[in-house]
PDB file of N, CA, C and O in Angstrom:
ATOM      1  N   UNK A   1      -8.667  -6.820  -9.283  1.00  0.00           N
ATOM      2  CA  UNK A   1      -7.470  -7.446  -8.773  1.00  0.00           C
ATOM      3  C   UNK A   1      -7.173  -6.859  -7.391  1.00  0.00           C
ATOM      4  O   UNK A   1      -7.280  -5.654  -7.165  1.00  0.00           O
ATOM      5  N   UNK A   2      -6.830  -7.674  -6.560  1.00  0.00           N
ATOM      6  CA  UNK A   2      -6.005  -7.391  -5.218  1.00  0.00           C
ATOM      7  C   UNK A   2      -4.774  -6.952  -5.271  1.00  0.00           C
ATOM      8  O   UNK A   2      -3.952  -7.699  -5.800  1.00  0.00           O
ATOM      9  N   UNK A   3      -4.359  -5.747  -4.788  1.00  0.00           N
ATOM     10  CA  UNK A   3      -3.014  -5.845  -4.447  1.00  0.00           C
ATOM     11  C   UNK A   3      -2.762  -5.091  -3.569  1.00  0.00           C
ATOM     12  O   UNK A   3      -3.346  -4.021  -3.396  1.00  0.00           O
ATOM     13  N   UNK A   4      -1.394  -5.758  -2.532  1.00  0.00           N
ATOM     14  CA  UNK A   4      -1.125  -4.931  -2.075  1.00  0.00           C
ATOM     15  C   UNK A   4       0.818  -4.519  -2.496  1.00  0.00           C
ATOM     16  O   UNK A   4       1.719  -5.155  -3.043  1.00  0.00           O
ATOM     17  N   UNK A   5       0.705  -3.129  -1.869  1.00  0.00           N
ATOM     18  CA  UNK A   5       1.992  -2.091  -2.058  1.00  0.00           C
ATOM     19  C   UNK A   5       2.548  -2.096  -0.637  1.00  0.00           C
ATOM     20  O   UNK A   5       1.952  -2.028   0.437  1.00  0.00           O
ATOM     21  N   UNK A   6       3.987  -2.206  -0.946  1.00  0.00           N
ATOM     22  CA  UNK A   6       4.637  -1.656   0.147  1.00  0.00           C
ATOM     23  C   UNK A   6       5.354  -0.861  -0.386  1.00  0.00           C
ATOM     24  O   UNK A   6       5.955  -1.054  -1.443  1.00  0.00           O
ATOM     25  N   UNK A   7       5.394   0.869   0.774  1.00  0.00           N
ATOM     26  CA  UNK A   7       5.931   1.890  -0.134  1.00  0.00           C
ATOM     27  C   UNK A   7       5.091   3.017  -0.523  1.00  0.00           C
ATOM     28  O   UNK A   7       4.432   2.991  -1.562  1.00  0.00           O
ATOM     29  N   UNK A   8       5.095   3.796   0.110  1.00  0.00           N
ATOM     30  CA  UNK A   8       4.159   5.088  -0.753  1.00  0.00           C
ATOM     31  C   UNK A   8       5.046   5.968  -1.161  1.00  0.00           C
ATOM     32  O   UNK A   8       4.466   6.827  -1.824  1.00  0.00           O
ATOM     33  N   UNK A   9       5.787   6.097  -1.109  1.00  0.00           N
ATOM     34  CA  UNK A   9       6.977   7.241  -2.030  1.00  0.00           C
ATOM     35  C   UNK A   9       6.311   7.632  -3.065  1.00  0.00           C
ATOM     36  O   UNK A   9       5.119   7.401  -3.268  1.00  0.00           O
ATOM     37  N   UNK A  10       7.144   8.319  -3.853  1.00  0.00           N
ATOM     38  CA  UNK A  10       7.365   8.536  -5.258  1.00  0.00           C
ATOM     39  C   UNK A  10       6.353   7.059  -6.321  1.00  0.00           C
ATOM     40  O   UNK A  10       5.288   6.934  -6.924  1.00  0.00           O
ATOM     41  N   UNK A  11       7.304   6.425  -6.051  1.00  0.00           N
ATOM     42  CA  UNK A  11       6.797   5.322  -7.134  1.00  0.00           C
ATOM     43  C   UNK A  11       5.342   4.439  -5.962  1.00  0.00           C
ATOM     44  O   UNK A  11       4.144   4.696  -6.078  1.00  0.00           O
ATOM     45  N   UNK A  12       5.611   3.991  -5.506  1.00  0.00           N
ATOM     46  CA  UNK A  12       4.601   3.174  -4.624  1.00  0.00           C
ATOM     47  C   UNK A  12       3.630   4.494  -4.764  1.00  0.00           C
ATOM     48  O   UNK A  12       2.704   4.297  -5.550  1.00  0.00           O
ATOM     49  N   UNK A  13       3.654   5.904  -4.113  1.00  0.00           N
ATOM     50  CA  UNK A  13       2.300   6.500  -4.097  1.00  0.00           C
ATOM     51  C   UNK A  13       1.866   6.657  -5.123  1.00  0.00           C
ATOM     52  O   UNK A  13       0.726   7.100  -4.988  1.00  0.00           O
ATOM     53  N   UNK A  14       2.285   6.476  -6.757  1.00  0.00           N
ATOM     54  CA  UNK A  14       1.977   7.028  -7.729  1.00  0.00           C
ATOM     55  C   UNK A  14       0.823   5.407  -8.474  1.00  0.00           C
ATOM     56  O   UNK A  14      -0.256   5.496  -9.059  1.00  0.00           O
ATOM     57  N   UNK A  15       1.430   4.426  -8.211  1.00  0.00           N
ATOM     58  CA  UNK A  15       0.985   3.363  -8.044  1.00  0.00           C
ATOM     59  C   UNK A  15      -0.254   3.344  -7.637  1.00  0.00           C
ATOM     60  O   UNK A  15      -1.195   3.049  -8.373  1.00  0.00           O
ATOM     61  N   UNK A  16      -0.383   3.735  -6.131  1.00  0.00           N
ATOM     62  CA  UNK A  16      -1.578   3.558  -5.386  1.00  0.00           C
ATOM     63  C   UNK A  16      -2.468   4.396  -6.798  1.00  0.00           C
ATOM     64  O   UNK A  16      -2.974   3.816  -7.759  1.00  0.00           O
ATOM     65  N   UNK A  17      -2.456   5.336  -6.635  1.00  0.00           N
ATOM     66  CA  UNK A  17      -3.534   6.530  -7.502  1.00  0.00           C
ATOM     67  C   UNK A  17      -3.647   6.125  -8.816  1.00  0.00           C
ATOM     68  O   UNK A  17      -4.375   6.862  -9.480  1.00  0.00           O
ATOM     69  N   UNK A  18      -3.012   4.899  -9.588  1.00  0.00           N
ATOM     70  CA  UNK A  18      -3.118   4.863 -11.261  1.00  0.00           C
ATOM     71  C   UNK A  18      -4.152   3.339 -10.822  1.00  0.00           C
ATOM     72  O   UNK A  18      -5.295   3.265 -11.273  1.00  0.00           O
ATOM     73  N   UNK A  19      -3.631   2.304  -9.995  1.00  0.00           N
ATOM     74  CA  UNK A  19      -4.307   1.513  -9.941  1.00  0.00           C
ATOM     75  C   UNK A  19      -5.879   1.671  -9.227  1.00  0.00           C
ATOM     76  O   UNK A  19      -6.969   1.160  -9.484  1.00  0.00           O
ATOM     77  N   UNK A  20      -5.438   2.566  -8.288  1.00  0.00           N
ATOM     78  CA  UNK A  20      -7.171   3.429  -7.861  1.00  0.00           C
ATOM     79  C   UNK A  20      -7.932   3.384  -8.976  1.00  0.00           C
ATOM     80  O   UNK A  20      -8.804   2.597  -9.344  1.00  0.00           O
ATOM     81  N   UNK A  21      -7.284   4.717  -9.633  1.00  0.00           N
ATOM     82  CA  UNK A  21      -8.320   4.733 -11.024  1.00  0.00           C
ATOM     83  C   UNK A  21      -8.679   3.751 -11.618  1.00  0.00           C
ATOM     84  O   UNK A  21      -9.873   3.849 -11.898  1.00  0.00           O
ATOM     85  N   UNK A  22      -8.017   2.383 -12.125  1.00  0.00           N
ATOM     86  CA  UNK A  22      -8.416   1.832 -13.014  1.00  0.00           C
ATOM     87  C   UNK A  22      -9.142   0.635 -11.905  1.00  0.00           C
ATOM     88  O   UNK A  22      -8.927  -0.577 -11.894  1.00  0.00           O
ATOM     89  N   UNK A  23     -10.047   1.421 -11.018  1.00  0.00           N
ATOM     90  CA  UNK A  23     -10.867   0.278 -10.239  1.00  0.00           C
ATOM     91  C   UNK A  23     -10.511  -1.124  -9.026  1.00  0.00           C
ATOM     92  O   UNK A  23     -11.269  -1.912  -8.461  1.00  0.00           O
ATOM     93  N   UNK A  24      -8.901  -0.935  -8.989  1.00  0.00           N
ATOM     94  CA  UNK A  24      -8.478  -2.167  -8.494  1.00  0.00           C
ATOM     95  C   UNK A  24      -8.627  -1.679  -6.818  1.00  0.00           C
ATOM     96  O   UNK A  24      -8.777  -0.537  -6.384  1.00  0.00           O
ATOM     97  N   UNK A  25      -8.508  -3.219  -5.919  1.00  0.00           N
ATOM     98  CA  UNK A  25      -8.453  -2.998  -4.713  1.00  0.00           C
ATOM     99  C   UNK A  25      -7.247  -3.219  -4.513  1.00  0.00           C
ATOM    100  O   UNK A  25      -6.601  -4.209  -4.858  1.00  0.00           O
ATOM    101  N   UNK A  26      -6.716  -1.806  -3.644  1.00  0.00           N
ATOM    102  CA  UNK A  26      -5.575  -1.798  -3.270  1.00  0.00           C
ATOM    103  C   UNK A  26      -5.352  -1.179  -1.747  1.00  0.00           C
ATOM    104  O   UNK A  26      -5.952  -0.273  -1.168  1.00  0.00           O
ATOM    105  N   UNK A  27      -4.061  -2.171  -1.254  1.00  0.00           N
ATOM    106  CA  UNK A  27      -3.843  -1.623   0.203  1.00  0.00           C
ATOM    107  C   UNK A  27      -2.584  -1.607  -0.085  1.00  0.00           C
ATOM    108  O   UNK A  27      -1.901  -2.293  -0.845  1.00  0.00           O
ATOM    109  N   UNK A  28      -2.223  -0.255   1.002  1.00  0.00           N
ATOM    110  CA  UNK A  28      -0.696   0.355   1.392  1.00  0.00           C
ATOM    111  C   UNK A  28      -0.258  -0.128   2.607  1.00  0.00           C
ATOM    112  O   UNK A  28      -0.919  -0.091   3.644  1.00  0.00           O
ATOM    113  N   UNK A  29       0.974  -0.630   2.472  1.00  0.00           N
ATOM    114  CA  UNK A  29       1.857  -1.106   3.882  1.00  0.00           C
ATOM    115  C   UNK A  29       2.676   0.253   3.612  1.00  0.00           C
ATOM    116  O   UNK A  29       2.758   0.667   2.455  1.00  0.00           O
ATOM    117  N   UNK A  30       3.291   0.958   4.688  1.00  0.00           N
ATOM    118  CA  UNK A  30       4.058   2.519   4.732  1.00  0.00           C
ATOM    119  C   UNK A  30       4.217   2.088   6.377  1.00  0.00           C
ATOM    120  O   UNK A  30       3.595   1.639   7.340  1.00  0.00           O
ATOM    121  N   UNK A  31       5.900   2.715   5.808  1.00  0.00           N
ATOM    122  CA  UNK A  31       6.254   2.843   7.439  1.00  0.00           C
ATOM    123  C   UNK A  31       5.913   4.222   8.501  1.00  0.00           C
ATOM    124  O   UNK A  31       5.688   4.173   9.710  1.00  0.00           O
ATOM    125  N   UNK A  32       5.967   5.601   7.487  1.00  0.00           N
ATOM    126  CA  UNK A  32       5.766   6.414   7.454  1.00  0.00           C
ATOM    127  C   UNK A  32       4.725   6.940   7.846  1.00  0.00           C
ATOM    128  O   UNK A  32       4.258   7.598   6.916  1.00  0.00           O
ATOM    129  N   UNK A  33       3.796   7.031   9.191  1.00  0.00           N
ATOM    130  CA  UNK A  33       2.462   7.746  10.042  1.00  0.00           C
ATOM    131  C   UNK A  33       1.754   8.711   8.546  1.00  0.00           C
ATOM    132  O   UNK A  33       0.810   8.407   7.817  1.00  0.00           O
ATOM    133  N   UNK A  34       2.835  10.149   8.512  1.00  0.00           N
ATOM    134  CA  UNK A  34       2.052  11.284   7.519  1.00  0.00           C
ATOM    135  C   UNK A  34       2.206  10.923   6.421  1.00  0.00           C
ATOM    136  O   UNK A  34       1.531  11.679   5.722  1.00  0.00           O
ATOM    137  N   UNK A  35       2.943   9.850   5.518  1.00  0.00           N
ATOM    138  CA  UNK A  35       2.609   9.046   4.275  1.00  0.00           C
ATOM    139  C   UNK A  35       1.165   8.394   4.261  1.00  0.00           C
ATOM    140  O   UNK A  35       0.253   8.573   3.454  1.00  0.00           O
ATOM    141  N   UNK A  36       1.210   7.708   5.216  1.00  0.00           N
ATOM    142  CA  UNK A  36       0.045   6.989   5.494  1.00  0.00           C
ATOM    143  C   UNK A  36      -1.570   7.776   5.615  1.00  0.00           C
ATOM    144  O   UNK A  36      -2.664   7.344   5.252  1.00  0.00           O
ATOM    145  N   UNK A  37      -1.227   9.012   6.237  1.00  0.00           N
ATOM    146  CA  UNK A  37      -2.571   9.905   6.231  1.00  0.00           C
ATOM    147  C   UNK A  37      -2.572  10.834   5.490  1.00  0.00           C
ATOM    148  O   UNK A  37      -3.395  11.729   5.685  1.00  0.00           O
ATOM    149  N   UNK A  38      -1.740  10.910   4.507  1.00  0.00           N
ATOM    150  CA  UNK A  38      -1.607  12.008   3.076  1.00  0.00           C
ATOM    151  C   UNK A  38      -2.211  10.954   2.071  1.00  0.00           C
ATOM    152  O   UNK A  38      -3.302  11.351   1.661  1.00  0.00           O
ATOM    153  N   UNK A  39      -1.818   9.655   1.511  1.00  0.00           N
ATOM    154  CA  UNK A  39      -2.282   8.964   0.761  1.00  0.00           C
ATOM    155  C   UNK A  39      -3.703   8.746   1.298  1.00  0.00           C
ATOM    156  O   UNK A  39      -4.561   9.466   0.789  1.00  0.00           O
ATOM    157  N   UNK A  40      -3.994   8.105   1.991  1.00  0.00           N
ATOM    158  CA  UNK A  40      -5.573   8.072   2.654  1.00  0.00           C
ATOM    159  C   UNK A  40      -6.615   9.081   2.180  1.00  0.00           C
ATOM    160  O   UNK A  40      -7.486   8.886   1.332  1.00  0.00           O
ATOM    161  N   UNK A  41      -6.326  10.418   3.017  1.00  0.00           N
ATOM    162  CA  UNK A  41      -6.817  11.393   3.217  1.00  0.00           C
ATOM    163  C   UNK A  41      -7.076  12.180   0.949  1.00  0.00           C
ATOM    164  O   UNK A  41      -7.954  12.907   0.486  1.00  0.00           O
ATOM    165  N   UNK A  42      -5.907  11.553   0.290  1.00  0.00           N
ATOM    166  CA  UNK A  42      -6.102  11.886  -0.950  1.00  0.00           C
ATOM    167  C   UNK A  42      -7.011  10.914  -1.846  1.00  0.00           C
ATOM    168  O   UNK A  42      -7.912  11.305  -2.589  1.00  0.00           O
ATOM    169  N   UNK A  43      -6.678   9.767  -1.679  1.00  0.00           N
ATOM    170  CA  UNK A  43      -7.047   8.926  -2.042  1.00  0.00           C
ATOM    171  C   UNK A  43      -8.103   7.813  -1.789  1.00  0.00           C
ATOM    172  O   UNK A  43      -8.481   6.910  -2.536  1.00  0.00           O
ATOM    173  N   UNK A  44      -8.561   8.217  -0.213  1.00  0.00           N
ATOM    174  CA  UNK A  44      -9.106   6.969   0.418  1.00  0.00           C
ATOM    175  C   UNK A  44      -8.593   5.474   0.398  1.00  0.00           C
ATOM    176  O   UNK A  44      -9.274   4.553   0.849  1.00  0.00           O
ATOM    177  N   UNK A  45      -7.333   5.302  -0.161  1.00  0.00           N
ATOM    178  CA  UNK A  45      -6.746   3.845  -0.366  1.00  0.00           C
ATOM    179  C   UNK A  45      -6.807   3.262   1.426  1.00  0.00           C
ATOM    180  O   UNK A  45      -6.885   4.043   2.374  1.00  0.00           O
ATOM    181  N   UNK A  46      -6.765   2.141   1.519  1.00  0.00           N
ATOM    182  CA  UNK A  46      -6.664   1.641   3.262  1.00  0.00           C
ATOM    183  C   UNK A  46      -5.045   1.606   3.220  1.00  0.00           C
ATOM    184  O   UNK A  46      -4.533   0.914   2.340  1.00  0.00           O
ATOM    185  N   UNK A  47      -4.209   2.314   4.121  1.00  0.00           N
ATOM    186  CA  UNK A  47      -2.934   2.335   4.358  1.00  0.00           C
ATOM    187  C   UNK A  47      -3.135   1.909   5.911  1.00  0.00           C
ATOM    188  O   UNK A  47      -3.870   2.198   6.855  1.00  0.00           O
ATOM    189  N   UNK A  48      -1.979   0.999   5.598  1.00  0.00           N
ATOM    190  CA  UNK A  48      -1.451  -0.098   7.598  1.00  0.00           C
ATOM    191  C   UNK A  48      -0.146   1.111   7.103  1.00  0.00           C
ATOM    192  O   UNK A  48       0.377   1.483   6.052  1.00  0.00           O
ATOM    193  N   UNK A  49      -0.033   1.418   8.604  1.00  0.00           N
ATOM    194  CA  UNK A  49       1.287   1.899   9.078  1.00  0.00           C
ATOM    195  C   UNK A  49       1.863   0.869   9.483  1.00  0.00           C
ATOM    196  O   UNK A  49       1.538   0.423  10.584  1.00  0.00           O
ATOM    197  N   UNK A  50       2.705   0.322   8.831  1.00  0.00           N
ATOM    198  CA  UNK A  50       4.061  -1.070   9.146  1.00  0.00           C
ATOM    199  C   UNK A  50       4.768  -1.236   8.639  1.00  0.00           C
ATOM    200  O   UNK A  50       4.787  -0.589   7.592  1.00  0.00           O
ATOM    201  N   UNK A  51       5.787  -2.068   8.848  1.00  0.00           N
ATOM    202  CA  UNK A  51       6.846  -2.577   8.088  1.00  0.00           C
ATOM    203  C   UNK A  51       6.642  -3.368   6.856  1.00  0.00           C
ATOM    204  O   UNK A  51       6.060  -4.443   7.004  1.00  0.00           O
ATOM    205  N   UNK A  52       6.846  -3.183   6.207  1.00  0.00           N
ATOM    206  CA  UNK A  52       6.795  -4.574   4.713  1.00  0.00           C
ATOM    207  C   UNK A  52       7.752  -5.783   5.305  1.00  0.00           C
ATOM    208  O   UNK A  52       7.561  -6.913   4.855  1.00  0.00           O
ATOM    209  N   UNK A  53       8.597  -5.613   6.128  1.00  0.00           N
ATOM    210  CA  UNK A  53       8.879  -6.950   6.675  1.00  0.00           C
ATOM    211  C   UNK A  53       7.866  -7.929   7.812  1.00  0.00           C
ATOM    212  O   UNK A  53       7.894  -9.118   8.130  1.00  0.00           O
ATOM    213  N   UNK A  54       6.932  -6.675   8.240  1.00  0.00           N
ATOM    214  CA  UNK A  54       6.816  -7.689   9.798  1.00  0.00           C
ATOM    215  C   UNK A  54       5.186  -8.362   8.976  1.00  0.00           C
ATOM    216  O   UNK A  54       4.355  -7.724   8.330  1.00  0.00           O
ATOM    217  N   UNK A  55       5.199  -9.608   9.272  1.00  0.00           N
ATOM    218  CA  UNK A  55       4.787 -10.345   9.029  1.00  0.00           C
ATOM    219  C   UNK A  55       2.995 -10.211   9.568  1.00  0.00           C
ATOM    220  O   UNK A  55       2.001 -10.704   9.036  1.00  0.00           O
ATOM    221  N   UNK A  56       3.069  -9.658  10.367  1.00  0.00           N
ATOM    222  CA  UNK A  56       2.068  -9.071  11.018  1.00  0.00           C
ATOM    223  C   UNK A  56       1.227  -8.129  10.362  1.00  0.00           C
ATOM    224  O   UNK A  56       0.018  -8.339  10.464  1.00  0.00           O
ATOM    225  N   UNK A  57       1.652  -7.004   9.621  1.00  0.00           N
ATOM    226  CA  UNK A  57       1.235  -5.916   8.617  1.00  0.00           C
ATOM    227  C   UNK A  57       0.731  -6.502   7.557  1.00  0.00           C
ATOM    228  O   UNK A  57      -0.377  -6.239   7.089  1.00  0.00           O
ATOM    229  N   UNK A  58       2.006  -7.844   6.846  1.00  0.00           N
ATOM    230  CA  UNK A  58       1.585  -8.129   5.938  1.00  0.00           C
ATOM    231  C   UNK A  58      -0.011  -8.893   5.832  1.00  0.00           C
ATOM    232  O   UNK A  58      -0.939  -8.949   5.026  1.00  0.00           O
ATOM    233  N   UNK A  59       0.254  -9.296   6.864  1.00  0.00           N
ATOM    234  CA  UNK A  59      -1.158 -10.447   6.902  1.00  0.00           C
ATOM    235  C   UNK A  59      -2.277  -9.141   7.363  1.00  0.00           C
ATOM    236  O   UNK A  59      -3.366  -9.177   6.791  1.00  0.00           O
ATOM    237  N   UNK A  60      -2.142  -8.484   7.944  1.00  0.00           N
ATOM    238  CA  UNK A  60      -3.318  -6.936   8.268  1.00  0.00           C
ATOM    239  C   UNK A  60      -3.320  -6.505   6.986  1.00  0.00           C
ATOM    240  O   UNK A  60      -4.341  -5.872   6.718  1.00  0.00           O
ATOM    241  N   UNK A  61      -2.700  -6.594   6.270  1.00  0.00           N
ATOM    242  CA  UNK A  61      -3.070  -6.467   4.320  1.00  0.00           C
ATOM    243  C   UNK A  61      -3.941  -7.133   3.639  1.00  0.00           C
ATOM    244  O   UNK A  61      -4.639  -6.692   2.726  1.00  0.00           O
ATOM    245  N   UNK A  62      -3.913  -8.638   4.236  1.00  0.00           N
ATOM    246  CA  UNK A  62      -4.617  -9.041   3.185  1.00  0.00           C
ATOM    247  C   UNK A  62      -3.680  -9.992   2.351  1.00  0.00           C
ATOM    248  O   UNK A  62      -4.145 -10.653   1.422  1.00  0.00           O
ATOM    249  N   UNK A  63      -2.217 -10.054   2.737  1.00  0.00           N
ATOM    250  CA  UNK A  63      -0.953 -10.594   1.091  1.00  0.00           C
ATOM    251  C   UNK A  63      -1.459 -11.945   0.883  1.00  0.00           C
ATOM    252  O   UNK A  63      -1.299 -12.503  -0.202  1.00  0.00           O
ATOM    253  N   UNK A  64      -2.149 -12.585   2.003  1.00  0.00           N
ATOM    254  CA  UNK A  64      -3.249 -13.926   1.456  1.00  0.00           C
ATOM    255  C   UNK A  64      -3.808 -14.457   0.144  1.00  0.00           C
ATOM    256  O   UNK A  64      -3.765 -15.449  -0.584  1.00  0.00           O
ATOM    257  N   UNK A  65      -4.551 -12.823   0.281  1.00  0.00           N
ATOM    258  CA  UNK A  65      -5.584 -13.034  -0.551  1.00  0.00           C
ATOM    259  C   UNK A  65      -5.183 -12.273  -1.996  1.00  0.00           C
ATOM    260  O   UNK A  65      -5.763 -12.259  -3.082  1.00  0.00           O
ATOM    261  N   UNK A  66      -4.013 -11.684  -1.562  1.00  0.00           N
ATOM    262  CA  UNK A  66      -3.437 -10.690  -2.696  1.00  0.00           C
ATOM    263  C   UNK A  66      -3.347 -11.292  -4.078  1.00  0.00           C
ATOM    264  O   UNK A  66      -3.329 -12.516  -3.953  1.00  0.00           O
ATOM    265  N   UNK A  67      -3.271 -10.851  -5.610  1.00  0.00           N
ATOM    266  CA  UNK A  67      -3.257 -11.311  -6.542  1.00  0.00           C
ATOM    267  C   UNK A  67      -1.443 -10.781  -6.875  1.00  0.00           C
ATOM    268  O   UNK A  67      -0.473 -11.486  -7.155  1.00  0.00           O
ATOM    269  N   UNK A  68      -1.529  -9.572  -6.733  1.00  0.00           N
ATOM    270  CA  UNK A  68      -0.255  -9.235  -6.437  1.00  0.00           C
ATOM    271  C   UNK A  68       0.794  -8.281  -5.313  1.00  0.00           C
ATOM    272  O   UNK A  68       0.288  -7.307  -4.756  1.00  0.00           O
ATOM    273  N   UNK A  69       1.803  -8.530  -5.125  1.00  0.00           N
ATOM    274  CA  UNK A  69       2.543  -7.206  -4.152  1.00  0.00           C
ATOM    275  C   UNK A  69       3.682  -7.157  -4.703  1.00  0.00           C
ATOM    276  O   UNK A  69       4.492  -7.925  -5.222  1.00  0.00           O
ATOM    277  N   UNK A  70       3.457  -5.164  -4.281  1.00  0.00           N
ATOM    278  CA  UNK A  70       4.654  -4.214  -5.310  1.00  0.00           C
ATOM    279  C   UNK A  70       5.157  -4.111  -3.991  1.00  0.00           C
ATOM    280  O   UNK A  70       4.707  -3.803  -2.887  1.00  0.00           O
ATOM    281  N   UNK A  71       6.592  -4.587  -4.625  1.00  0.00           N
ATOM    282  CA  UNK A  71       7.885  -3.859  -3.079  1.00  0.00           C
ATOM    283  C   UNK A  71       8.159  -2.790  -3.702  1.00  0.00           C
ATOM    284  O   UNK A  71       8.750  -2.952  -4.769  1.00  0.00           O
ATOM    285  N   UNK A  72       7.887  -1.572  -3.342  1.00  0.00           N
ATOM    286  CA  UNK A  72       8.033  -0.114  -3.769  1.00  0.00           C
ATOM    287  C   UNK A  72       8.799   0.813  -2.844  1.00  0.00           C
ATOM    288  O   UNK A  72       8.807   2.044  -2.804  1.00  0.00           O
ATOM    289  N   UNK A  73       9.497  -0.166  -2.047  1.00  0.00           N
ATOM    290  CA  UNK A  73      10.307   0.587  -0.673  1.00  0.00           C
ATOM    291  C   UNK A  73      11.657   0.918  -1.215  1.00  0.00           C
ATOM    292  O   UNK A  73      12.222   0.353  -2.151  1.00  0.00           O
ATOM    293  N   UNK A  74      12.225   2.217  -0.277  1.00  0.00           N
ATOM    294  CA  UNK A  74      13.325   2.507  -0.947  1.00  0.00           C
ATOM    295  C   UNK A  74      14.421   1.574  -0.185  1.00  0.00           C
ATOM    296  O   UNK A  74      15.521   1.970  -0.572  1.00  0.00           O
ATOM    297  N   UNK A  75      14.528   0.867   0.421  1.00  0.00           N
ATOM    298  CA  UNK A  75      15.835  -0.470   1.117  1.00  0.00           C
ATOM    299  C   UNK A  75      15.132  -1.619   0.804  1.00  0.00           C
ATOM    300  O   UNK A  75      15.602  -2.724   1.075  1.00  0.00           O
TER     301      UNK A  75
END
C-alpha cells in the first residue's frame, strides 16, 4: 500500500516506523528540516520538507497515487 503522512511527531513518526515494518511504501510530508532528517536518517522513509497544505509537497508525495493519507499534524 501507498501512503502518504503528514506529520512526524509523536503519532505521525510512530506511524512512519510500524507501517515501515509491515513492508508498506510510505512518504513523510514534515514541516520541520531536523524531523525530516531524524526520521530519514532512522528509518530511511523519503521525507519532503513541506507543508501538508501546499499543494505542491503534496503532489512531490505522490497523494495521486496514494492509497491512503494520515493527517498526523498537530493544527
Amino acid at each position: 500500500m501507498y501512503i502518504v503522512i503528514t506529520g512526524g511527531g509523536m503519532v505521525g513518526g510512530g506511524l512512519v516506523r510500524m507501517l515501515l515494518d509491515n513492508k508498506h511504501d510510505v512518504v513523510l510530508v514534515e514541516q520541520n528540516k531536523e524531523i525530516c532528517d531524524k526520521l530519514y536518517a532512522e528509518t530511511g522513509v523519503v521525507a519532503i520538507n513541506g507543508s501538508a497544505t501546499s499543494i505542491e509537497a503534496l503532489n512531490e508525495a505522490g497523494i495521486n497515487k496514494a492509497d491512503v493519507l494520515v493527517a498526523a499534524t498537530g493544527q
